[in-house]
Each structure stands twice: as C-alpha cells, then as structure tokens.
N, C-alpha and C positions, 0 to 999 in steps of 0.2 A: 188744774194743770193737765196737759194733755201728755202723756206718757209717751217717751218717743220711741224709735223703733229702729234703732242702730242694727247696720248692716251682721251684727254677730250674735244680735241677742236672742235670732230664733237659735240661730248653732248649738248658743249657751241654753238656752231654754231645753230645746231636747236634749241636749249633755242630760243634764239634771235630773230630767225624766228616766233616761238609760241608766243612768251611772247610780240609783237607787241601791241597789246590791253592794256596790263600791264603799259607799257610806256605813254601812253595818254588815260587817263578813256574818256571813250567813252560817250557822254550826252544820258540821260535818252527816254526813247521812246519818240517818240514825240515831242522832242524838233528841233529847228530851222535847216531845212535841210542845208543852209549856214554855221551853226555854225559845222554839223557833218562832212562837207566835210573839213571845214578847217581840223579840230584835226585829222581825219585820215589823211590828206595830213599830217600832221606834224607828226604822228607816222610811217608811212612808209619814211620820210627822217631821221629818226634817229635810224631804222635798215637797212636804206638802205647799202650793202653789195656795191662796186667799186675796182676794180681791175685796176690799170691806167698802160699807155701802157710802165712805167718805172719800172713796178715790185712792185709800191706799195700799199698798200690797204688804205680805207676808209669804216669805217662803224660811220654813223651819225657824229659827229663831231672831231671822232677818225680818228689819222692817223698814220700809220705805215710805217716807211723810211724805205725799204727796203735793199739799200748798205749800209743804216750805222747803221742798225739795233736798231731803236732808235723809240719811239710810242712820239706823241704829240699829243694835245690837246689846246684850247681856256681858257683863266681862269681870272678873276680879283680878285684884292687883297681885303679881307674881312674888312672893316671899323671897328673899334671900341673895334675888339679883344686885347687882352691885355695879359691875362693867355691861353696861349698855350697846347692845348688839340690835334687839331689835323693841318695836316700840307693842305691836301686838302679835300675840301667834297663836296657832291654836294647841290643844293638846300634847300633839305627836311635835312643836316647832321645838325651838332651841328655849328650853322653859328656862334654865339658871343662866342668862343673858339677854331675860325678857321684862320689861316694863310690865304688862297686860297679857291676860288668859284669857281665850274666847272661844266657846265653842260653836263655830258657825264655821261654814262651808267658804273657804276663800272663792271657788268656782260660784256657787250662788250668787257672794257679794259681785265679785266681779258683773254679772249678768245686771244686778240691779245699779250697776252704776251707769251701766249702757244703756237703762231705761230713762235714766236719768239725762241723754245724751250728751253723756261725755266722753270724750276720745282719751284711749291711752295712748302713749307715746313714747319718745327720749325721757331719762331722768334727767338730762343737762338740755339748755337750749345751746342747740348746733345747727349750723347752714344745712347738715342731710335732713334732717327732719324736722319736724314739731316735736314740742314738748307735748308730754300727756297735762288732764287737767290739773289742776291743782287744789286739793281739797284739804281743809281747817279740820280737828281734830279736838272734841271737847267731850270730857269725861263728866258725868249727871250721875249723881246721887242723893240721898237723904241722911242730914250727920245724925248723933245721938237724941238730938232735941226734933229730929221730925222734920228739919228745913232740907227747902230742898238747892241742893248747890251745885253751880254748875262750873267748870273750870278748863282753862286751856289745857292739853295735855304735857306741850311742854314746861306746865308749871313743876313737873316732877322730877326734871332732866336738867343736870346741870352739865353748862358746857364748858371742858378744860382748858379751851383757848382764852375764854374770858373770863375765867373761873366766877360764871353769873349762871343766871336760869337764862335757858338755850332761850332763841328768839322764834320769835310766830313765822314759819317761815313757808309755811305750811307742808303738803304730801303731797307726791308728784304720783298719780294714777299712770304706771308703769304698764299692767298687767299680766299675770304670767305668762311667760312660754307654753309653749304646747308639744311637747316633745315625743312623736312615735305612740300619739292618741293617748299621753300620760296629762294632767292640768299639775305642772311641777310646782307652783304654791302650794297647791294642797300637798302633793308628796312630800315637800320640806316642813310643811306649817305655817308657812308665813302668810301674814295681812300687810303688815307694818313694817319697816325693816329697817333702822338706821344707817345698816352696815352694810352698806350697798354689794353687797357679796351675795349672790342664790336670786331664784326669783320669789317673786311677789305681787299681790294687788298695789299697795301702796310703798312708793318709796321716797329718799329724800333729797331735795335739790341742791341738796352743799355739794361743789364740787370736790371736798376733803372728806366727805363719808365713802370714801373706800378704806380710811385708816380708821380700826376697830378700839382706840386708845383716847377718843375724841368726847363720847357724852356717855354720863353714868348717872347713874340715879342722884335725886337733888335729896340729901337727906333733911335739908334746912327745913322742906316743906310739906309736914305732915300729912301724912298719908291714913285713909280711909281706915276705920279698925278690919283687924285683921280679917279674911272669909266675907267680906261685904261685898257684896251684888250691886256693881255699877254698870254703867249706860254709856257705852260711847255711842256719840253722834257724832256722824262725815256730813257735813257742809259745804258743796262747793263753793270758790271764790267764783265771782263774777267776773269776764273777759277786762284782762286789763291791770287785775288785783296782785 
C-alpha cells in the first residue's frame, strides 16, 4: 500500500516534531539533571517517527498496518465508569465517563489517519458538506487461557433506547479543531467520544448523541480482568459501507 499524502499531513507531521516539549513539560531550571534526561528521553520516544521494513509506521505508541490499512494502539478498560460519555480518551480526558484509556497523542493519530487518506468531515451527513470517513472500532486481546480475541467495541455499550448492545454503526473521523495554534483533542483528551459535546479525532453518527443519557457501559458483557493491556484497532469502512 502506497501511503498517501493528504494535504494536512505535512502540517501534522511537523506539529509533532515542534510540539515535542508540549508532550512532556520539561522540569523547571535547575532541577535534577537525572530527572531532565529521563522526560526528554520519554518525549522523543513518543514522537519518535519508524518506518519498519514491511511498510509500516510507528510514531510513539501508534501504529499503522500498512496492507490492511488499519491504525492501533495500546489501551485498558476504564474502572468504575457507568454513564457513557466518551468511548476512548487519553489520560488528562473525562476518565469517570470513559469506556477506554490510552495513552497516545490524539494529534499523532489524527496524522496517521491522513496517511491513510481519509478525509475528516461533518459528524451528520448534511447538503453543507461531507461526512468524515467512517471508521469500525475492535478491541484485541489475550483472555486467561492465552487465546487471542478480538471484539467489536460496541459489544461493551449498551444502548438505553433499545435497552440492547448499541449497534456497529461505526466512527465518524471528525477531527479536532485547531484553535489559536491549540490541537483542542488533545487539550480535552479525547480520541472517541459518544457525547458529541468537545472536540475529537473520532465521533459518533447518531444524530441523538448530543443527549449524554443515551449509552452506558453493557454490564451483561464481561469485561477483560482488571489492569489488562488491550489493543484497539481503527479500520476504515470501505466507500459505500
């Protein structure tokens, strides 16, 4: 697969180069030379750029399958949430109203979905514009015995209108605003976002997810042991889907 080369993605590419500093505050003059070389060593592994010799990329803990056109990422399940707000976020997002925890650069991923050439857009399809693409959402892990499993995300989300598990309906590749040289997903946290309120990389195409009262966690559907390190993978649908 030939990597494409979307009119934003040099922009985003030197973002990411520049905005190094941004990702890990640098400690105050003076403080402990040990301590300054860790946090740079950690903010140059999380824009570090890798090109591996199958075609596919790596920037920080993002990765981009290149023949199957598919971005992953590292992520565990969020403890304690209950009313469903947003589907992934990172750290600093809205964690007690979150699905998934992930520490990855919403700016990066954004970049690599434009490598991907995909257009973001409308979250609704409207006569003003296009919709953004629309990308599938499946959670990979290993349970106790070693197998490895893979699952739609919304098998966790149960939706209140149908009181069922929410339907495949997929994510609408919105991406965030860019406000006064700010990337405001990352300043809020979000990747994922059910609650169509803030910005985001990903959002969702119910025209009723502006009301925060709509999907909550699916307790029916056993969720990963606690502290387990799973795998989301972003799949776009094909034109059409």
């Amino acid at each position: 697969m030939i990597i494409g080369r979307h009119p934003l993605a040099v922009f985003l590419l030197t973002t990411i180069v520049l905005c190094r500093a941004q990702e890990e505050p640098r400690p105050e003059q003076g403080g402990q030379p040990s301590t300054r070389k860790h946090v740079d060593s950690d903010a140059r592994a999380r824009t570090r750029v890798k090109r591996l010799p199958n075609g596919d990329m790596t920037i920080g803990k993002l990765h981009l399958h290149a023949a199957s056109r598919q971005i992953s990422f590292p992520a565990i399940f969020q403890e304690g949430s209950t009313v469903l707000e947003a589907i992934i976020v990172t750290p600093t997002g809205r964690l007690h109203e979150a699905l998934l925890k992930a520490d990855v650069s919403p700016l990066q991923l954004q970049f690599m979905l434009y490598l991907l050439n995909l257009n973001n857009g409308a979250r609704l399809k409207t006569d003003a514009g296009k919709r953004g693409a629309l990308i599938d959402i499946d959670i990979k892990w290993r349970n106790p015995d070693g197998q490895l499993v893979r699952e739609p995300v919304e098998n966790w989300v149960r939706d209140d209108r149908s009181k069922k598990t929410m339907k495949r309906i997929g994510w609408v590749f919105t991406g965030s605003i860019v406000k006064g040289g700010r990337f405001l997903a990352t300043e809020e946290g979000n990747i994922c976002i059910n609650y169509s309120v803030g910005s985001t990389i990903l959002d969702s195409p119910d025209p009723q997810s502006r009301d925060d009262t709509i999907l909550f966690l699916n307790e029916d559907h056993k969720l990963p042991p606690p502290g387990t390190e799973v795998r989301v993978v972003l799949s776009p649908r094909e034109k059409g889907q």
